[in-house]
GUDODO-172073 format. One record per residue (C-alpha): residue number from 0; residue in one letter; chain; x, y, z. Coordinates in pm, whole numbers. Example, Ala and Ser with C-alpha at 12.3 -4.5 7.8 and 13.67 -1.06 7.14 Angstrom:
<pt 0,"A","A",<1230,-450,780>>
<pt 1,"S","A",<1367,-106,714>>
This chain:
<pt 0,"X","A",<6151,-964,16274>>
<pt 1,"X","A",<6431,-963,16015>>
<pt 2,"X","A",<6326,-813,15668>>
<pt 3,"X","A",<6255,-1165,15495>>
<pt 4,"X","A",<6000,-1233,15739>>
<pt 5,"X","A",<5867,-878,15658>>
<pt 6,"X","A",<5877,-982,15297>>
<pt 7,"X","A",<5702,-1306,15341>>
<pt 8,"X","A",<5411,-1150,15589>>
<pt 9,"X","A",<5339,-923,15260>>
<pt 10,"X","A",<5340,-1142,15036>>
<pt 11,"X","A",<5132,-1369,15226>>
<pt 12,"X","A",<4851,-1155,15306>>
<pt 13,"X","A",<4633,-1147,14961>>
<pt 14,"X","A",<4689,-1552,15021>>
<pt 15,"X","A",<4530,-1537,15353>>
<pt 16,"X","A",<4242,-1293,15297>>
<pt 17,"X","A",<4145,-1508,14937>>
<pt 18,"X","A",<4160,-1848,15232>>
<pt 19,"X","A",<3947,-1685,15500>>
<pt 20,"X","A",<3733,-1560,15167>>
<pt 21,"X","A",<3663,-1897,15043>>
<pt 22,"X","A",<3570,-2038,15381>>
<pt 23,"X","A",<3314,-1822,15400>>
<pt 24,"X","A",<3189,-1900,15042>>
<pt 25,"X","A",<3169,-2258,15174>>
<pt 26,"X","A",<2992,-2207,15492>>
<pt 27,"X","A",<2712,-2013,15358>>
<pt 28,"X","A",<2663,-2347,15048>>
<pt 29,"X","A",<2590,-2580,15379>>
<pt 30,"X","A",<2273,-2720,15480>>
<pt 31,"X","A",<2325,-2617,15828>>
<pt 32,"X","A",<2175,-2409,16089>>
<pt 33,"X","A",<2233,-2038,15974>>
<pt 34,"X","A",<2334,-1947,16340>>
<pt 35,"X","A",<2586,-2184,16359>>
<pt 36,"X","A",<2729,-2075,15967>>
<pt 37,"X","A",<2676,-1706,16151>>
<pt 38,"X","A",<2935,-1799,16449>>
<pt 39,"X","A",<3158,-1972,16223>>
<pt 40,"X","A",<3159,-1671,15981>>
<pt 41,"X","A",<3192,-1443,16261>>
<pt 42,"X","A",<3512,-1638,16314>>
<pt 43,"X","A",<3635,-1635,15984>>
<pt 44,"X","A",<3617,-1246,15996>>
<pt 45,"X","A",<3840,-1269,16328>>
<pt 46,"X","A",<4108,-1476,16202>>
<pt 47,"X","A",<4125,-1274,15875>>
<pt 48,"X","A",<4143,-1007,16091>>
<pt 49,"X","A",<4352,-1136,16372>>
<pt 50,"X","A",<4610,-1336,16205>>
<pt 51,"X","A",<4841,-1082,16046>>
<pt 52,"X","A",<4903,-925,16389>>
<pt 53,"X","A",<4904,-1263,16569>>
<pt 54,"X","A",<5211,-1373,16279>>
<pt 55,"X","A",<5360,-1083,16385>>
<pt 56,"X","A",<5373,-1097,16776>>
<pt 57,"X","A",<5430,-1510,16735>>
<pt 58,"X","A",<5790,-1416,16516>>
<pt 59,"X","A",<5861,-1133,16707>>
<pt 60,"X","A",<5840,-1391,17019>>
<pt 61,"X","A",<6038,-1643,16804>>
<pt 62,"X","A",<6339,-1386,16771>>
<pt 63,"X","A",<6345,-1338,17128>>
<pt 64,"X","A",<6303,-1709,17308>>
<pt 65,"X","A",<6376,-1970,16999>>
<pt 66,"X","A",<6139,-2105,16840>>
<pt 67,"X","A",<5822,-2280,16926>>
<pt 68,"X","A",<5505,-2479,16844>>
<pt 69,"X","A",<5345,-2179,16763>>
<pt 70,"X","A",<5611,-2044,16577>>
<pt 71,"X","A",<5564,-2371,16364>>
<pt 72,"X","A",<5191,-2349,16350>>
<pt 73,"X","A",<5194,-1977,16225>>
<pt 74,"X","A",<5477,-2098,16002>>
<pt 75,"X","A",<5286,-2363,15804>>
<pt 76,"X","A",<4942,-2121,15780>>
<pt 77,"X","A",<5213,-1847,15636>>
<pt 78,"X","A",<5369,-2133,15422>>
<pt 79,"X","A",<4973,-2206,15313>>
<pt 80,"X","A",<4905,-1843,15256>>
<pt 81,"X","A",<5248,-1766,15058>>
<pt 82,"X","A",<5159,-2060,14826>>
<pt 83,"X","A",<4829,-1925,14786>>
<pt 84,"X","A",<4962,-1550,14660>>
<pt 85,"X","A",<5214,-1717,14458>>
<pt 86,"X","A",<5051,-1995,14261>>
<pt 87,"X","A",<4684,-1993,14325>>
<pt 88,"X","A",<4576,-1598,14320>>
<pt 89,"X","A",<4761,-1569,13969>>
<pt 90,"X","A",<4555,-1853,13809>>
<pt 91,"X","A",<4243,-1698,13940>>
<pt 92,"X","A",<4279,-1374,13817>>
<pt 93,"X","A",<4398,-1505,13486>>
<pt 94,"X","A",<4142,-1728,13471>>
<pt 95,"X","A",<3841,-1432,13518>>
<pt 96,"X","A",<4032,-1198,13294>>
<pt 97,"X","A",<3986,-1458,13057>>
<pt 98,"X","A",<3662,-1557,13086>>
<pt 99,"X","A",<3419,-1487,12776>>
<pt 100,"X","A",<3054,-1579,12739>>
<pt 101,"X","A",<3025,-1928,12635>>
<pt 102,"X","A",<2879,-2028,12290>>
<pt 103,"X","A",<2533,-2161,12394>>
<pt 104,"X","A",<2455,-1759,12465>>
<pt 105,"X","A",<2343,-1709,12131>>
<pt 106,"X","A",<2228,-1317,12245>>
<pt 107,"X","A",<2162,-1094,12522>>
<pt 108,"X","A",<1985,-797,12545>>
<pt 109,"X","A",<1953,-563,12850>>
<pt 110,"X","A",<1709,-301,12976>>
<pt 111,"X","A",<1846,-103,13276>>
<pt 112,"X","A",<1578,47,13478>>
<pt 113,"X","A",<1603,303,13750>>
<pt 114,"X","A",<1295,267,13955>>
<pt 115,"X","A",<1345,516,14237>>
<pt 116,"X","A",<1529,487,14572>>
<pt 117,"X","A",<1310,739,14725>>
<pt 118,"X","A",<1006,622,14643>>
<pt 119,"X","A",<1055,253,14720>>
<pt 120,"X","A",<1345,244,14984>>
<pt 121,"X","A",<1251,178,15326>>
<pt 122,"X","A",<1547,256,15540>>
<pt 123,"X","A",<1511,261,15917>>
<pt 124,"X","A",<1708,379,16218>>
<pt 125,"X","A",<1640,70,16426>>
<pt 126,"X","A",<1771,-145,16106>>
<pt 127,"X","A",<2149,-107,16090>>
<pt 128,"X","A",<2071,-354,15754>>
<pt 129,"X","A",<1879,-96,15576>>
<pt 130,"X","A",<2146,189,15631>>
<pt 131,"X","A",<2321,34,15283>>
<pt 132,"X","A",<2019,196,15074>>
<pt 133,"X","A",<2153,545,15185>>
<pt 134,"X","A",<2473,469,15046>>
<pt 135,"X","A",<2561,593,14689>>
<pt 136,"X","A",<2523,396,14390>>
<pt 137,"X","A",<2359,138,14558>>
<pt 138,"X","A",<2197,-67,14281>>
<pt 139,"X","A",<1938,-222,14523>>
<pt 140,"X","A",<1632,-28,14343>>
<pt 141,"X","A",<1718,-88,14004>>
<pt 142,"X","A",<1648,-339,13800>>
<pt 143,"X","A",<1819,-530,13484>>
<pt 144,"X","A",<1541,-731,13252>>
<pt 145,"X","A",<1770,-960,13044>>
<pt 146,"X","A",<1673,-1149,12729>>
<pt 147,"X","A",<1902,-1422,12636>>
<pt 148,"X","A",<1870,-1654,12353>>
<pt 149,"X","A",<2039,-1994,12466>>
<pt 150,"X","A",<2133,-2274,12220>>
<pt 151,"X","A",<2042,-2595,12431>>
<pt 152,"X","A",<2242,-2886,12305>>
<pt 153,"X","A",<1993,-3199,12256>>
<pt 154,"X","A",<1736,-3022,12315>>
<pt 155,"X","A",<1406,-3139,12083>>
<pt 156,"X","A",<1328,-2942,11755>>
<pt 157,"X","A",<991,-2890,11898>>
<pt 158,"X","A",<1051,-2689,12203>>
<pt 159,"X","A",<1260,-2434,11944>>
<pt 160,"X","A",<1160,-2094,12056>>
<pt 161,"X","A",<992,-2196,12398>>
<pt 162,"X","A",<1054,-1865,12630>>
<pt 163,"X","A",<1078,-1913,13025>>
<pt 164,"X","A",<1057,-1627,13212>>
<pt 165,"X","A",<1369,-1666,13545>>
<pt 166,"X","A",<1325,-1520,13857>>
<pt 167,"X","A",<1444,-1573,14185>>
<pt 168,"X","A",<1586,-1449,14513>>
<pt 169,"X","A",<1269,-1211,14580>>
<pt 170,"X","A",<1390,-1175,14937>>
<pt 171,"X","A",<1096,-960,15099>>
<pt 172,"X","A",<1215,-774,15351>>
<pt 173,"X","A",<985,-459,15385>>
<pt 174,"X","A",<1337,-264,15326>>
<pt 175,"X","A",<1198,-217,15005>>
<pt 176,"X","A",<816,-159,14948>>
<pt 177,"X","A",<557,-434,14766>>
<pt 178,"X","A",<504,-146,14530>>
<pt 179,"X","A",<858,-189,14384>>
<pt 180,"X","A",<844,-577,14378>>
<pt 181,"X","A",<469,-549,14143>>
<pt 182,"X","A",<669,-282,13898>>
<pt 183,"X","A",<940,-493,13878>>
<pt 184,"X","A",<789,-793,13817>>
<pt 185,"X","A",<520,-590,13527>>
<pt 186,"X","A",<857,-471,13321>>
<pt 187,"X","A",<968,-858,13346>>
<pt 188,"X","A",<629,-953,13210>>
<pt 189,"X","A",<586,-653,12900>>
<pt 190,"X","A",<671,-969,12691>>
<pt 191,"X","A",<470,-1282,12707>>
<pt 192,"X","A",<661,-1612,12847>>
<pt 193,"X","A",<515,-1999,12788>>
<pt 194,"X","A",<630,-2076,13166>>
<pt 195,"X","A",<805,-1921,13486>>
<pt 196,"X","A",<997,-2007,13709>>
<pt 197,"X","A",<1089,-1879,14063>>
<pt 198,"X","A",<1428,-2081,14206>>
<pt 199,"X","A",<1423,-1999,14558>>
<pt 200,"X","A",<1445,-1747,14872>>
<pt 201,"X","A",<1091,-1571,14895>>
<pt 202,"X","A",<1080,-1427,15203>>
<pt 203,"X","A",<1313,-1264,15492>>
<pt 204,"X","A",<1050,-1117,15704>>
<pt 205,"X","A",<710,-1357,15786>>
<pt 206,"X","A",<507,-1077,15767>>
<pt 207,"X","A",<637,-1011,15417>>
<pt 208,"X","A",<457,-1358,15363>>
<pt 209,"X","A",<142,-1180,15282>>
<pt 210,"X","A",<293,-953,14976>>
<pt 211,"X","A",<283,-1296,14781>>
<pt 212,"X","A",<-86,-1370,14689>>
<pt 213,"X","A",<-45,-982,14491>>
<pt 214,"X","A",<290,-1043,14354>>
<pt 215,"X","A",<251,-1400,14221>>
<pt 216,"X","A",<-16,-1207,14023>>
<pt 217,"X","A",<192,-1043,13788>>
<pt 218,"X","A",<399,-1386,13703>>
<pt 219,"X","A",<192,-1527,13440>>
<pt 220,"X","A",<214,-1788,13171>>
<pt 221,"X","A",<14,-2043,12979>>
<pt 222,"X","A",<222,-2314,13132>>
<pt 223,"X","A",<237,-2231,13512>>
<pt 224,"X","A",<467,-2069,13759>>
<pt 225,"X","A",<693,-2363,13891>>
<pt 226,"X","A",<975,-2297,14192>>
<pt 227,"X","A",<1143,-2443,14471>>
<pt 228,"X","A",<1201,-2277,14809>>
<pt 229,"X","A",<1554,-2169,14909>>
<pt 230,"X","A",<1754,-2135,15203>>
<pt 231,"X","A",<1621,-1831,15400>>
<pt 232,"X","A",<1257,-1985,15316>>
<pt 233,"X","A",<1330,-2258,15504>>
<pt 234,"X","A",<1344,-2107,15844>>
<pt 235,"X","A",<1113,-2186,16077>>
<pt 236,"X","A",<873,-1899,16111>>
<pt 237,"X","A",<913,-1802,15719>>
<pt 238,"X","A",<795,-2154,15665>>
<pt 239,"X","A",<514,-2160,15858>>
<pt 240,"X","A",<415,-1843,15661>>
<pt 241,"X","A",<491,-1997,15338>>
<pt 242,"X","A",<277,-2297,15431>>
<pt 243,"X","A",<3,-2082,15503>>
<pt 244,"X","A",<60,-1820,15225>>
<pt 245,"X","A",<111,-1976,14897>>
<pt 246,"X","A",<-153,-2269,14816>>
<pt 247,"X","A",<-367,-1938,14760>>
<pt 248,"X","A",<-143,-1843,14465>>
<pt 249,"X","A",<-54,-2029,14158>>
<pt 250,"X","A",<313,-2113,14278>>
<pt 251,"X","A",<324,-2495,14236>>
<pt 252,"X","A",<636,-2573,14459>>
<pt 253,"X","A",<849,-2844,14278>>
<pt 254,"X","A",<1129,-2943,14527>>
<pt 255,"X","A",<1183,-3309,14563>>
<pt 256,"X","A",<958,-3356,14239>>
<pt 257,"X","A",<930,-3371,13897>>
<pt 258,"X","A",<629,-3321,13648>>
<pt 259,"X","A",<580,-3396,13283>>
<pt 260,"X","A",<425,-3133,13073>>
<pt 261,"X","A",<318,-3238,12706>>
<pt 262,"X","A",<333,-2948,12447>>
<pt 263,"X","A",<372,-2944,12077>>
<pt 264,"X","A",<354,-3298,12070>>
<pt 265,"X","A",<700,-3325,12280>>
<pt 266,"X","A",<723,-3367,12672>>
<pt 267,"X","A",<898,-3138,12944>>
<pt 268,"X","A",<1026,-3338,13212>>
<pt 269,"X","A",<1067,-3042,13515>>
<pt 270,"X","A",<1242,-3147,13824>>
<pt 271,"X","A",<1305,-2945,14124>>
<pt 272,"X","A",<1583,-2925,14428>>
<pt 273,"X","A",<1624,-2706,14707>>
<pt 274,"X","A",<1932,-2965,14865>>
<pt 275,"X","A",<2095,-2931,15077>>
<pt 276,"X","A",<1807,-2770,15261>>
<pt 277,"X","A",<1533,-2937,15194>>
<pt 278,"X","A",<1631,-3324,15131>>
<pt 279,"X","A",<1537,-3508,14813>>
<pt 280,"X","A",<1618,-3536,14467>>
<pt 281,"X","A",<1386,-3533,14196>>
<pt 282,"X","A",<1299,-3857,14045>>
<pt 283,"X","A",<1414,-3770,13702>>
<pt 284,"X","A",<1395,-4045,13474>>
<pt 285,"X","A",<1676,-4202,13333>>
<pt 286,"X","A",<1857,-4061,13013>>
<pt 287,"X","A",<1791,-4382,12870>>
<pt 288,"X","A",<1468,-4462,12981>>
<pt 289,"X","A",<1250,-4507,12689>>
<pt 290,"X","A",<957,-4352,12819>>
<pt 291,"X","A",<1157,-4041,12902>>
<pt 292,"X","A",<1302,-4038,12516>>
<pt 293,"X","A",<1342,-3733,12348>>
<pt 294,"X","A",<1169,-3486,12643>>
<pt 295,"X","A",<1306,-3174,12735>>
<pt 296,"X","A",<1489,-3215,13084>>
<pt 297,"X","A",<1458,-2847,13296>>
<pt 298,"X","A",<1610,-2853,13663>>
<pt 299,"X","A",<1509,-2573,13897>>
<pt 300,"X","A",<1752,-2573,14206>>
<pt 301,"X","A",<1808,-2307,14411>>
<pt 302,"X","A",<2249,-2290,14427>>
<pt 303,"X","A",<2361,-2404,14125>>
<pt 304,"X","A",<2601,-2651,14322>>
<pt 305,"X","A",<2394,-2920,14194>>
<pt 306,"X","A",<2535,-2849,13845>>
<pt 307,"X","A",<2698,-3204,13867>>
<pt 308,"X","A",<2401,-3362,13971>>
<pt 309,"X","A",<2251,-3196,13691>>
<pt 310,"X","A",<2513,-3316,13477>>
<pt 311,"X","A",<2505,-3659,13556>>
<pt 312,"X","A",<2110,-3695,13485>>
<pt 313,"X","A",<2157,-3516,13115>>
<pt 314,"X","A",<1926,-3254,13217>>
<pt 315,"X","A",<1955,-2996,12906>>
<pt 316,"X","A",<1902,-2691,13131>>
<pt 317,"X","A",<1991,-2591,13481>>
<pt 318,"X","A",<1811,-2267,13641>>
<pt 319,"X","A",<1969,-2139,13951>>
<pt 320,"X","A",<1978,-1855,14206>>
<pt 321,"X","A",<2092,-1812,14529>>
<pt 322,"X","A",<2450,-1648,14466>>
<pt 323,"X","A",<2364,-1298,14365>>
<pt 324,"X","A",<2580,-1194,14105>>
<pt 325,"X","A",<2796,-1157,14434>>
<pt 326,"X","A",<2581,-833,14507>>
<pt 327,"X","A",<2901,-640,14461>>
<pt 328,"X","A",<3123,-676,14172>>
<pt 329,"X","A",<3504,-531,14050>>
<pt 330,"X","A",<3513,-392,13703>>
<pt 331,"X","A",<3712,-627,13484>>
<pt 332,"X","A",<3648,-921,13798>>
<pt 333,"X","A",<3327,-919,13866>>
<pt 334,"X","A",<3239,-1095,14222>>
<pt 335,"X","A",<3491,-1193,14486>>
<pt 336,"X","A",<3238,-1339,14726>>
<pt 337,"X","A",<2953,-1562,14661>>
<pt 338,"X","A",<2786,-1874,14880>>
<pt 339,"X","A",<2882,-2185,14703>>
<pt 340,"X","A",<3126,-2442,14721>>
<pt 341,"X","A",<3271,-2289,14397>>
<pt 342,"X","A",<3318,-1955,14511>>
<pt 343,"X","A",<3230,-1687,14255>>
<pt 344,"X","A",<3281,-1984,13914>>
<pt 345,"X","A",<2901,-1933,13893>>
<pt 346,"X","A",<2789,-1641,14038>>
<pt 347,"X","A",<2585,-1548,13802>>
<pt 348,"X","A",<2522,-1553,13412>>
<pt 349,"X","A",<2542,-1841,13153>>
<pt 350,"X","A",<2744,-2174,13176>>
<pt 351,"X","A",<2790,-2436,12941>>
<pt 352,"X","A",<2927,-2785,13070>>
<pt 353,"X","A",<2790,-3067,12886>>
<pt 354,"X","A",<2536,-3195,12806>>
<pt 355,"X","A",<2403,-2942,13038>>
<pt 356,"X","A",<2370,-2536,13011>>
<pt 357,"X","A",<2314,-2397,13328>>
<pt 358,"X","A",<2181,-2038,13353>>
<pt 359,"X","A",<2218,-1879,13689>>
<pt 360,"X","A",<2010,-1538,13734>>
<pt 361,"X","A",<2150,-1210,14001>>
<pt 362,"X","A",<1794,-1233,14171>>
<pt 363,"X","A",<1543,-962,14287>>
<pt 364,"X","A",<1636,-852,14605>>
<pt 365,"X","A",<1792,-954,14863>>
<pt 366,"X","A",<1860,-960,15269>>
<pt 367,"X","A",<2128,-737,15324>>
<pt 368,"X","A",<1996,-436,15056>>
<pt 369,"X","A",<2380,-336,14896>>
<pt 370,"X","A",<2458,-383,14493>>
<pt 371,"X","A",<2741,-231,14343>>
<pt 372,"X","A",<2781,-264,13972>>
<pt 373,"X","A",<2545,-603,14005>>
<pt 374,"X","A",<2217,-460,13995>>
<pt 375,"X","A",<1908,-726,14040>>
<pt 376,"X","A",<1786,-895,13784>>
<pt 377,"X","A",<1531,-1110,13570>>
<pt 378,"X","A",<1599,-1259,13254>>
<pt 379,"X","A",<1365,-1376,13004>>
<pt 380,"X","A",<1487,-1713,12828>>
<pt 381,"X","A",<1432,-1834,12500>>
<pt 382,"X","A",<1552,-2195,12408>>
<pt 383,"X","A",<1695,-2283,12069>>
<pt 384,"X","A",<1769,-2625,11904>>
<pt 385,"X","A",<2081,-2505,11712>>
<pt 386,"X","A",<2319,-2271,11723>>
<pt 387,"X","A",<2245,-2061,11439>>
<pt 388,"X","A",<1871,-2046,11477>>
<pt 389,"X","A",<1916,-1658,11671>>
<pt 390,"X","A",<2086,-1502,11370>>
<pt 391,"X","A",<1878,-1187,11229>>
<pt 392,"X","A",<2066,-992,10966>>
<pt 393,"X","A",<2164,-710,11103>>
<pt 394,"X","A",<2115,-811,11443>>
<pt 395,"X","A",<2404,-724,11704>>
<pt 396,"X","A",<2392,-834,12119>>
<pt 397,"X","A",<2347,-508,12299>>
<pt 398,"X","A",<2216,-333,12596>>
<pt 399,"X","A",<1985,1,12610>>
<pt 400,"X","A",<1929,246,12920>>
<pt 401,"X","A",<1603,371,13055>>
């Protein structure tokens, strides 16, 4: 190999990990069977592996015979990759160095808790999975309780002020004990909510299943706890458990559907999607249907790729799960891997693309028990009709540590 194609194999590389990374971010947003995204992930991982060394056998080859079909093949990825260090990479990082909360997140306040590793972390020798909660500064067994006050364009005088109280991604494993799930889920609830909502991914482990009954009893409000089921819920045997489990708690399940709650003399039109894993879209009225006029329009989904679905039905607000936060996130960068078809744009937080604000939460738990600088969360919401309606003299967004 001559020293340009030494320079061009460097340069190349961050193009070709960032393509093998954002295959994988797509696989994991299908509706597919998970053991065929776990084969074709498995072969992602080899190729980002494989390929540098395969470039470099295939041009050392090249130098020695001429050059080939697979000299051309490894020549166009490389030409792929190179384009992708040189033009694409730059914008990204630019683009999340720039990124600033958007104006619908009127304020934000944090509470950090620390709720023990060794009392609530389950690791076991027969569950290579668990070994992460031995590692240091694994977040898993903390928890963040956010309260944001979100400016909801559109949205009805009336519903000023209505709180909703976000969780999702509870993820049962047994990893971590039931004991940590009820204090986490108390902390969440010190403040009172008017609804909750639960977007997706209950359960890991069937058994887990019967945790629910007891947990759903700490999510209370005067309006219900609504949700939709996620991916991992999905799976056979977890399903069969869910079926079983949760008419004997007050989750009303809300995939597929949509349900009109009257309040303060104004209507909540809630619609719920878990696509593309469980089929159906709500049957949200039209914008401009006239018996739909002037309600509030709340979609649960479980990935917040249906943001353009959203979108296109004027739904005011969007809660979402399923990405994480990433689980592990670079100061200054935050994720670099999270399963949706727009990688890590909406990995977790607040987004504002109108008419619709979309808030997507870091969840509870989650399968594989690792969170670096993205510790799990729930965030209590509270909905204002303008964009000035937060401001409290003296009143400053901030975060406090317990």
């Amino acid at each position: 190999m001559s020293w340009m194609h030494w320079l061009v194999w460097l340069t190349a590389l961050p193009g070709h990990a960032a393509l093998c990374n954002t295959a994988v971010n797509h696989l994991h947003a299908l509706g597919i069977s998970r053991w065929l995204i776990r084969a074709a992930t498995l072969a992602c991982y080899l190729w980002a592996a494989a390929a540098p060394t395969a470039a470099i056998y295939v041009l050392h080859k090249a130098d020695d015979a001429g050059h080939g079909v697979w000299y051309g093949l490894m020549g166009g990825y490389a030409a792929l990759a190179l384009a992708n260090s040189l033009f694409y990479l730059p914008w990204w990082l630019a683009q999340r160095l720039r990124a600033r909360d958007p104006a619908v997140l009127l304020d934000n306040h944090t509470t950090y808790h620390a709720l023990g590793r060794q009392c609530h972390a389950r690791p076991r020798w027969l569950d290579p999975p668990s070994w992460w909660l031995w590692l240091p500064r694994n977040e898993a067994t903390d928890l963040a309780v956010q309260e944001k006050e979100l400016y909801i364009p559109g949205m009805p005088s009336a519903w000023d002020g209505f709180s909703i109280l976000h969780v999702s991604d509870i993820h049962l494993t047994g990893r971590i004990t039931k004991e940590w799930f009820i204090r986490a889920f108390r902390l969440a609830q010190m403040r009172p909510v008017d609804l909750v909502v639960v977007t997706g991914d209950l359960i890991d482990q069937p058994a887990c299943a019967a945790w629910l009954p007891e947990l759903f009893e700490e999510l209370r409000a005067p309006l219900g706890v609504y949700g939709v089921l996620g991916n991992h819920d999905v799976r056979r045997r977890n399903l069969a458990a869910l079926q079983e489990v949760l008419p004997a708690t007050r989750f009303v399940d809300l995939a597929g559907r949509c349900v009109c709650i009257e309040l303060r003399g104004s209507t909540l039109l809630l619609a719920g999607t878990a696509r593309p894993w469980i089929a159906g879209e709500p049957p949200l009225p039209a914008a401009d249907d006239p018996a739909a006029s002037g309600a509030l329009r709340i979609l649960l989904s479980h990935s917040p790729d249906q943001f353009g679905w959203a979108r296109r039905h004027h739904v005011h607000l969007m809660l979402a799960g399923h990405t994480h936060g990433g689980q592990i996130q670079l100061p200054r960068l935050g994720a670099v891997v999270a399963p949706s078809h727009h990688g890590v744009k909406y990995a977790g937080g607040t987004f504002f693309e109108p008419p619709t604000v979309l808030h997507v939460v870091r969840g509870v738990s989650s399968q594989l028990p690792l969170r670096l600088r993205c510790p799990p969360e729930i965030a209590r919401l509270i909905l204002r009709c303008t964009p000035a309606s937060h401001r409290a003299a003296g009143q400053e967004p901030g975060a406090r540590q317990t």
